[in-house]
C-alpha positions in Angstrom: 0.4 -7.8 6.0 -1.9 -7.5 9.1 -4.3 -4.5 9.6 -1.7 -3.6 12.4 1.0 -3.5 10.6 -0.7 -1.3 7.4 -1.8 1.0 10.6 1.6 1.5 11.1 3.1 1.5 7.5 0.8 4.2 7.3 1.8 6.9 10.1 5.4 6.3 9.1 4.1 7.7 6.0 2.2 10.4 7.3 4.8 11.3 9.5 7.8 11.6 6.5 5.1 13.7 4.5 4.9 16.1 7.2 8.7 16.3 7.6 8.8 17.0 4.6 7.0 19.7 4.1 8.2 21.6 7.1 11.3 21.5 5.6 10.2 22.7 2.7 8.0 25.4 4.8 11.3 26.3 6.1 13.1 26.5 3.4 10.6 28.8 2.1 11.5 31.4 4.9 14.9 31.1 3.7 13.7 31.9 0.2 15.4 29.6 -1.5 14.3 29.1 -5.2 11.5 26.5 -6.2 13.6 24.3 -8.5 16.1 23.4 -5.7 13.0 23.0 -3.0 11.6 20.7 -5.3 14.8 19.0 -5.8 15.5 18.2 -2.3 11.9 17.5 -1.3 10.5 15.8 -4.1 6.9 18.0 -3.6 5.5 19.7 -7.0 5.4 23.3 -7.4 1.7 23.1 -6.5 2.3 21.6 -3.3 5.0 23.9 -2.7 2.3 26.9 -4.3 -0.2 25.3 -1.0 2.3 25.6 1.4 3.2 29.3 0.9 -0.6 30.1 1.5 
C-alpha cells in the first residue's frame, strides 16, 4: 500500500468515526438509552460519557 493510498484509508476512517459520533450525539438529544446507543454505534459507554460533556 502506497503512502497515498494509507493517507486516504485514513480520512475514510476519520471521517466514519466522526459520523458516528454525531449520530450518537444526536441520539443523545433524543435521550435514547445507552445500551441501544452503544448497540447501534459500536462506541463504549466512556466515549458515549465524553460526548455528553
Amino acid at each position: 500500500m502506497t503512502v497515498e493510498q494509507q493517507w486516504r484509508q485514513q480520512g475514510r476512517q476519520e471521517g466514519r468515526q466522526e459520523l458516528v459520533q454525531e449520530m450518537a450525539r444526536r441520539m443523545l438529544v433524543k435521550q435514547l438509552d445507552m445500551e441501544t446507543i452503544i448497540e447501534l454505534t459500536g462506541l463504549s459507554e466512556s466515549e458515549l460519557q465524553q460526548l455528553r460533556a
